[in-house]
C-alpha positions as CSV (number, residue, x, y, z in Angstrom):
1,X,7.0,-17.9,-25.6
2,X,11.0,-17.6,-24.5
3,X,13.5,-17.1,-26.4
4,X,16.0,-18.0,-25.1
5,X,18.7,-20.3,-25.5
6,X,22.3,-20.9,-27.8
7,X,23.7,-19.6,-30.4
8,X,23.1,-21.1,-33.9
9,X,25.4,-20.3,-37.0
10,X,25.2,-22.7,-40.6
11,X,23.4,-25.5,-39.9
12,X,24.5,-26.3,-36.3
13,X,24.1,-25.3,-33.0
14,X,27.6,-23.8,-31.4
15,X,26.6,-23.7,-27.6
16,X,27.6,-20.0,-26.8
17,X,25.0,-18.6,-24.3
18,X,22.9,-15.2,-25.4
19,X,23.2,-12.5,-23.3
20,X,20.6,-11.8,-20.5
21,X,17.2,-10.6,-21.9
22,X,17.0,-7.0,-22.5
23,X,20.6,-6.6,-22.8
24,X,20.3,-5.7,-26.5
25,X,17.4,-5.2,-28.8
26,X,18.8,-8.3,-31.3
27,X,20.3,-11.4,-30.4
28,X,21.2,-15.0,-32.1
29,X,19.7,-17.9,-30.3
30,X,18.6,-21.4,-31.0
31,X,14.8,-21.9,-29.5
32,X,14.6,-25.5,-29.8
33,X,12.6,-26.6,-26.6
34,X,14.7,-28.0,-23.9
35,X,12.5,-30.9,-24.0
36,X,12.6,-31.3,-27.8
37,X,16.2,-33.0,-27.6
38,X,17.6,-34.4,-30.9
39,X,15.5,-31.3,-32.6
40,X,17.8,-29.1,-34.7
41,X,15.2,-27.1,-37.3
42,X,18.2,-26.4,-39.6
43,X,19.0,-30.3,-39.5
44,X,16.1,-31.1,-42.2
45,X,17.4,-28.4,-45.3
46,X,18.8,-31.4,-47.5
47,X,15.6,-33.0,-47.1
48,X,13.8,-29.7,-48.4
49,X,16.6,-29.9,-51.4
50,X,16.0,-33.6,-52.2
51,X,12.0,-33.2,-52.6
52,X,13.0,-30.8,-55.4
53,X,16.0,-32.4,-57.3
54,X,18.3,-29.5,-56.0
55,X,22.1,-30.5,-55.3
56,X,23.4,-28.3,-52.1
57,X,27.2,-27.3,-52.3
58,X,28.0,-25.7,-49.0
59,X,25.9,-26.0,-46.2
60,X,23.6,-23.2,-46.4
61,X,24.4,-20.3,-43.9
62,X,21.4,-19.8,-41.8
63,X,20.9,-18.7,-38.5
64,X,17.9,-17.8,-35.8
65,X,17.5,-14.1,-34.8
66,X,15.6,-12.3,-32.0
67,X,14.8,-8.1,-32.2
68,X,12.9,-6.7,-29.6
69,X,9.8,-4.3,-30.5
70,X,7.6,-2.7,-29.0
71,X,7.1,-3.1,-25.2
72,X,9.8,-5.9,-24.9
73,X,7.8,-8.0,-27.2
74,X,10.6,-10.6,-29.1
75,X,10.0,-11.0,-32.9
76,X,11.8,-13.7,-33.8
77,X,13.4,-14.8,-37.7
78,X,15.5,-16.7,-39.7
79,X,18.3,-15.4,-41.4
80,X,19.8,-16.4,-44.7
81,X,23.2,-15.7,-46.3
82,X,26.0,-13.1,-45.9
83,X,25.3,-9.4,-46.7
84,X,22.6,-7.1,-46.5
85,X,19.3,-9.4,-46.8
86,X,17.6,-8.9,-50.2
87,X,14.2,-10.0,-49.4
88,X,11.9,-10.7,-46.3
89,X,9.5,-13.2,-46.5
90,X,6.3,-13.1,-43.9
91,X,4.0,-16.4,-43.1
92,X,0.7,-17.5,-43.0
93,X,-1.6,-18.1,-40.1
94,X,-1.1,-21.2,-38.4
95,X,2.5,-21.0,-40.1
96,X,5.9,-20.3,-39.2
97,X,9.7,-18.9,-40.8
98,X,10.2,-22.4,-42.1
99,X,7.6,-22.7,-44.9
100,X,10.0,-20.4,-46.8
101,X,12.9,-23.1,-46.3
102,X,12.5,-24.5,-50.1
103,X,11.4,-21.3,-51.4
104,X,15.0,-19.4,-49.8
105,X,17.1,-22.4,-50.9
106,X,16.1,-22.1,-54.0
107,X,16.3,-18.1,-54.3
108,X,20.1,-18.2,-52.3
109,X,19.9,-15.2,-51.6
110,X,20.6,-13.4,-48.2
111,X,17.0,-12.8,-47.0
112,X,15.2,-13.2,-43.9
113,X,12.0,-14.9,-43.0
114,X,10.3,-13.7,-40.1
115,X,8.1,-15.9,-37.4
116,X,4.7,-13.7,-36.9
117,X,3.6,-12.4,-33.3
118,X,2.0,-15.3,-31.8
119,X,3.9,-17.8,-34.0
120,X,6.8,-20.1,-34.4
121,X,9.3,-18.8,-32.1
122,X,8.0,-15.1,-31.8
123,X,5.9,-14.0,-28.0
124,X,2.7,-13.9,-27.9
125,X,0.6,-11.0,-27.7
126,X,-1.1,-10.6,-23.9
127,X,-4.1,-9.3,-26.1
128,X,-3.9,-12.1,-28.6
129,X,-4.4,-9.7,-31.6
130,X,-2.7,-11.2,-34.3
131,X,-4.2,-8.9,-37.3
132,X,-2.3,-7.4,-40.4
133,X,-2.3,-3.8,-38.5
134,X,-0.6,-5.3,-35.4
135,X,1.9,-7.6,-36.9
136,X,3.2,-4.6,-39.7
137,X,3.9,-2.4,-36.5
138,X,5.8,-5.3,-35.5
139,X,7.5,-6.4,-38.6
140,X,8.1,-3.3,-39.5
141,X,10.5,-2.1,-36.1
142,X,11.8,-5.8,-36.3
143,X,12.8,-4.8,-40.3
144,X,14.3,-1.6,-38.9
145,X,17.1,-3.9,-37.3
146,X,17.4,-6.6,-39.7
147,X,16.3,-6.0,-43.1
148,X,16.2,-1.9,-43.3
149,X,16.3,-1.9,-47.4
150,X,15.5,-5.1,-48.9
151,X,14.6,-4.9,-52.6
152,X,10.9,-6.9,-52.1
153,X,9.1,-8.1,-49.2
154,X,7.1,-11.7,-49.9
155,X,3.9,-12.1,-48.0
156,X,1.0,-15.0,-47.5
157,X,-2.3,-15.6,-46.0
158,X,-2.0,-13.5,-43.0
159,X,1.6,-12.6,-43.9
160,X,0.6,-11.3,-47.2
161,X,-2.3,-9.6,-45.1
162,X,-0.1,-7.9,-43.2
163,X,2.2,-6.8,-46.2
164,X,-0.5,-4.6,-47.6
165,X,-0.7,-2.9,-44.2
166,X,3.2,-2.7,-44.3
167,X,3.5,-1.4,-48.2
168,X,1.0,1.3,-47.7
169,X,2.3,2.6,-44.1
170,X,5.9,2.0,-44.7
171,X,7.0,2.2,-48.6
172,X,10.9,2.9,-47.3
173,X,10.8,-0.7,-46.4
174,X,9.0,-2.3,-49.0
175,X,10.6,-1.8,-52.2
176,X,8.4,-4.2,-54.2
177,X,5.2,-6.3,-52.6
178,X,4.9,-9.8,-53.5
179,X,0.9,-11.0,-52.1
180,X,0.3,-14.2,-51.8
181,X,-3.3,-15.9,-52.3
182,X,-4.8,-13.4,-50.0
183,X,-7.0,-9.7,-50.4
184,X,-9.3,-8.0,-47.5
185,X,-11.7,-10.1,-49.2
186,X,-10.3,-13.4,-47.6
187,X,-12.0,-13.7,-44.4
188,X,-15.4,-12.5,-45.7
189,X,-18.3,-14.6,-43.8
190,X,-20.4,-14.8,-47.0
191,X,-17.8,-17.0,-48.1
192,X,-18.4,-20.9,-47.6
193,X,-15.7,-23.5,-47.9
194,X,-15.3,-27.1,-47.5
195,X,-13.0,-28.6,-45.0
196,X,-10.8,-30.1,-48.3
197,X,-11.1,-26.7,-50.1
198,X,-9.8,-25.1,-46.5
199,X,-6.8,-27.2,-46.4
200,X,-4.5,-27.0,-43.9
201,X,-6.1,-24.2,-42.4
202,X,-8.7,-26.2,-40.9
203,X,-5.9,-27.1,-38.5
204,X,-6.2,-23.8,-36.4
205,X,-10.2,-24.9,-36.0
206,X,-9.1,-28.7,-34.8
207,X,-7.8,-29.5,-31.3
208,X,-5.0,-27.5,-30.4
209,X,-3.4,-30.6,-28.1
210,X,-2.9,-34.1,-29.6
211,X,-1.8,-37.3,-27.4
212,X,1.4,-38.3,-29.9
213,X,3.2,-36.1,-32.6
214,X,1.9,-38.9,-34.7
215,X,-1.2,-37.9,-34.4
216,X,-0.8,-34.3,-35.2
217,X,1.1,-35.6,-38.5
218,X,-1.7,-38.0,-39.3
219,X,-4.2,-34.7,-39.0
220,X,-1.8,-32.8,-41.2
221,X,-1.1,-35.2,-43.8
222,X,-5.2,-35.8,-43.7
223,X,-5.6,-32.2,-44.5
224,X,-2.7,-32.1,-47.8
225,X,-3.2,-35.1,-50.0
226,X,-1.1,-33.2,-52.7
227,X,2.1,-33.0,-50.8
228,X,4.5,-35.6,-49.8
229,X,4.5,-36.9,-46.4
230,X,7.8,-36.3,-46.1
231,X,7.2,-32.7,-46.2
232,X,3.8,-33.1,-43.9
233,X,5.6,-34.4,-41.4
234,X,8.8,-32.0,-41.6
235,X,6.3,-28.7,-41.7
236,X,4.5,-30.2,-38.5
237,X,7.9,-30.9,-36.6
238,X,8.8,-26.9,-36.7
239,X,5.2,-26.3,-36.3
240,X,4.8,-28.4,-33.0
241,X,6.1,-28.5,-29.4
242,X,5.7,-31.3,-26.1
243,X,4.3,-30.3,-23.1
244,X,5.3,-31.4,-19.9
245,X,3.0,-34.2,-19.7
246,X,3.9,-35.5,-22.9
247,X,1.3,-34.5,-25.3
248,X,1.9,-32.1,-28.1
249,X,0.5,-28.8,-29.3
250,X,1.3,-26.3,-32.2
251,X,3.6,-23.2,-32.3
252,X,1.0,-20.7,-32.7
253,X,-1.6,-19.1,-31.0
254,X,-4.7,-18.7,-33.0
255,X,-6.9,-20.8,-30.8
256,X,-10.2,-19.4,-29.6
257,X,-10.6,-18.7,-25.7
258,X,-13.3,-17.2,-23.1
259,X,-12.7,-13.5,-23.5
260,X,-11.6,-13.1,-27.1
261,X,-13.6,-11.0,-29.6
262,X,-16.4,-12.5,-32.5
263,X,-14.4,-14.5,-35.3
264,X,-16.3,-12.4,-37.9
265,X,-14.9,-8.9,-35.9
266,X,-11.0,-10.9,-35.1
267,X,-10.8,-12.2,-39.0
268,X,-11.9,-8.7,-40.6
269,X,-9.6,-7.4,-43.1
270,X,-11.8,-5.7,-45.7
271,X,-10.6,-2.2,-43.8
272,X,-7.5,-2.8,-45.9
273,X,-8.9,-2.4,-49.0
274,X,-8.3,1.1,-48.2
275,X,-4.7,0.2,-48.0
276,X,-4.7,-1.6,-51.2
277,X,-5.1,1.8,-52.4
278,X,-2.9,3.5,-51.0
279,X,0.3,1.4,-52.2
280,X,2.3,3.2,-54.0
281,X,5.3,0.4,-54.6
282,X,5.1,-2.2,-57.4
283,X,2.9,-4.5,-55.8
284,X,2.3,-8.8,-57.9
285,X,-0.8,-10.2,-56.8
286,X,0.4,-14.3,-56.9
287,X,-3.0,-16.6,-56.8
288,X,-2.9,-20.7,-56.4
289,X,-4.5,-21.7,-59.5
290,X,-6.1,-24.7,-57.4
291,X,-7.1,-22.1,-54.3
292,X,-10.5,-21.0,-53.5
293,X,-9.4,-18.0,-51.2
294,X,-9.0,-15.4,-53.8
295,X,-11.8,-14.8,-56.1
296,X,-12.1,-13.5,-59.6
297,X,-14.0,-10.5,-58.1
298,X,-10.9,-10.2,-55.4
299,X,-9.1,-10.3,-58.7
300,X,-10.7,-7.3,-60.1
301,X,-10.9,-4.9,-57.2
302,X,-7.7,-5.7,-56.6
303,X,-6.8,-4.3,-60.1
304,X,-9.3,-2.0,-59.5
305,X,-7.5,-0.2,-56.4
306,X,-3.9,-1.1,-58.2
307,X,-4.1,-0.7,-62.2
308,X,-0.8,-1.0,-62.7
309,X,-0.1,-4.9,-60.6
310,X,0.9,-7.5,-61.9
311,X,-1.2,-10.7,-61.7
312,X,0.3,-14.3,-61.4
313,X,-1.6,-17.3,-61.6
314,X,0.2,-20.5,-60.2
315,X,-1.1,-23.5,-61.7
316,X,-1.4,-26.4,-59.4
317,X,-1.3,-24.6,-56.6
318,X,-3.2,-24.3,-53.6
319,X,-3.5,-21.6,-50.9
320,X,0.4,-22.0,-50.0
321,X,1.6,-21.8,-53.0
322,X,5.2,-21.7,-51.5
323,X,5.0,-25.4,-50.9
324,X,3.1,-26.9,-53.7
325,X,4.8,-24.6,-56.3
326,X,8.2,-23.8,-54.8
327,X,10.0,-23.6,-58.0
328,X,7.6,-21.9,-60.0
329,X,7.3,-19.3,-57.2
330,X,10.8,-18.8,-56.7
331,X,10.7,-17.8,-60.6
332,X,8.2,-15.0,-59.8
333,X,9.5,-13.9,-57.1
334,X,13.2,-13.2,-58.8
335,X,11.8,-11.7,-62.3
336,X,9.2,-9.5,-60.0
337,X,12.1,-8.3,-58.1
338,X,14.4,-8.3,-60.2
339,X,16.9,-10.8,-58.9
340,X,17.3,-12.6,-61.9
C-alpha cells in the first residue's frame, strides 16, 4: 500500500507535502485515500470519548508516522503525546493502529500504536508472510526509530503473538510485556469454534470486497452484538477502503490466494512456546473472561514456561478485550507498568 500523502499534526490535517520516498527512513503523513474525501481517522476521537463517559480537554495530540525497515518496506503508526513514547501498543489480525484509540485516550500518555505489515496503513509483504517472527523483525527496527525505550509494549491476537517473539529476541525494547488473549496455542487445528464464539475474526474468512460500506458495517455489526454500533461502524471506517469501481474492501491482507502456503502451516505459532521461555522481562498474560481463544491449559503452560507472570482475567470481555473492556484494561495496563 502507499504512503504517501500530507502532513497530519493534533487532530487535523495541515497540507504540507512529505518528502519524496526514500528521502528519510521516518516521515509524517496523512494516508487517507484520495478517494476517501471527507475521511479524517483522527476526526472520530470525541466519539471514542463519549462511548466511555470521558470529558476531552485539549484536542488530543496525535499524529500518523511512516519508518522504513527492512528492504524499503514502510511500517506505518500512530503517535500519541509529546515526549519520549511510554508504551507501544501492537494489533490484531484483521486489525489496525486505531483499536487502541479508547484504550490511549484513556492511558494519555505519549505512546505509539503501530499498523502491522500487511495492515492498516503499513505495505504489504510481496511474500504475504504476516507471522509473529516476521512482524517483530519489523516492529522491532520500526521501534528502533520511534519508540527505542518504552517502559511496556501491549500486544493482541497476532500483535500479542508477535510480542512474545519481540520480548524474547529483543528484551532492550521491551521493558514489560503485556499479552493479550493470545499463546502459541491459539491457532491449534484441534481447536473448533463457532462462527459467534469467533467473533470478528470470522471477518478475514468472509468476502474480502462488499458492494456498499453498508454492507461491510452490517457484516461487522452481525459479527459483535456486544458493542455499540456506533463503534462497529467507526472500527470498520479505519478498517475499510473504496476501489475504483466503487465497491469496498478492508485494510488488511490476510485473504487466501493461489500460491500461498496450508492455513494449518501459515497460522502455526506453537514454535513460540519456545519463546515463551525464553522471556526474561515481566511478562502479564491478560485473558477475555468471555473468550474462547485462550484455554485453561494455555493458562497453565503458560505459567508453566513463565512462573513468575502475572495473570489477568477480564470479565466481560471477549477476544479484544481493548474494546469491550477499555477501561478496565487501561487499569492493568498502568498498575502492570507502572504508570499509575
Amino acid at each position: 500500500m502507499s504512503t504517501a500523502g500530507v502532513a497530519t499534526c493534533t487532530q487535523s490535517p495541515e497540507g504540507k507535502k512529505t518528502p519524496p520516498d526514500g528521502t528519510n527512513s521516518m516521515s509524517r503523513v496523512n494516508v487517507a485515500d484520495p478517494m476517501s474525501v471527507g475521511y479524517d481517522e483522527f476526526g472520530f476521537l470525541n466519539e471514542n470519548a463519549e462511548e466511555i463517559g470521558l470529558e476531552l480537554g485539549a484536542p488530543a495530540t496525535v499524529e500518523r508516522r511512516v519508518t522504513t525497515v527492512g528492504t524499503r518496506q514502510r511500517l506505518s503508526a500512530i503517535v500519541w503525546g509529546e515526549g519520549a513514547p511510554e508504551l507501544v501498543f501492537l494489533h490484531g489480525g484483521g486489525q489496525n493502529a486505531h483499536t487502541w484509540d479508547t484504550v490511549a485516550l484513556l492511558l494519555d500518555r505519549p505512546l505509539v500504536a503501530f499498523d502491522l505489515p500487511g495492515h492498516g496503513h503499513s505495505d504489504r509483504r510481496p511474500d504475504r508472510d504476516y507471522g509473529p517472527w516476521n512482524n517483530a523483525e519489523a516492529v522491532a527496527e520500526s521501534m528502533a526509530q520511534l519508540a527505542p525505550r518504552p517502559r511496556g509494549v501491549v500486544g493482541m491476537s497476532l500483535g500479542g503473538a508477535t510480542l512474545i517473539r519481540l520480548a524474547a529476541t529483543r528484551p532492550d525494547l521491551v521493558a514489560k510485556a503485556v499479552i493479550i488473549d493470545v499463546t502459541p496455542q491459539v491457532n491449534d487445528p484441534g481447536r473448533e469454534r463457532t462462527a459467534a464464539e469467533r467473533g470478528a475474526t470470522t471477518l478475514i474468512s468472509g468476502p474480502p470486497t462488499y458492494g456498499t460500506f453498508d454492507e461491510m458495517v452490517e457484516a461487522a455489526i452481525a459479527t459483535s452484538p456486544n458493542r455499540p454500533p456506533s463503534a462497529v461502524r467507526r472500527g470498520v471506517r479505519h478498517n475499510a477502503m473504496p476501489l475504483p469501481d466503487g465497491r469496498w474492501t478492508w485494510r488488511y491482507d490476510l485473504f487466501r490466494s493461489a500460491g500461498d502456503p496450508p492455513a494449518e502451516k501459515r497460522g502455526d505459532f506453537t514454535g513460540l512456546w519456545e519463546d515463551v521461555s525464553n522471556i526474561t522481562v515481566p511478562v502479564m498474560l491478560v485473558v477475555g473472561g468471555d473468550s474462547v481463544f485462550v484455554t485453561d491449559e494455555d493458562v497453565a503452560e503458560f505459567r508453566r514456561r513463565q512462573p513468575t507472570a502475572q495473570i489477568a482475567i477480564v470479565n466481560g470481555a471477549g477476544h479484544a478485550v481493548q474494546s469491550d473492556r477499555p477501561r478496565e484494561l487501561a487499569a492493568l495496563i498502568e498498575d502492570f507498568v507502572g504508570l499509575a
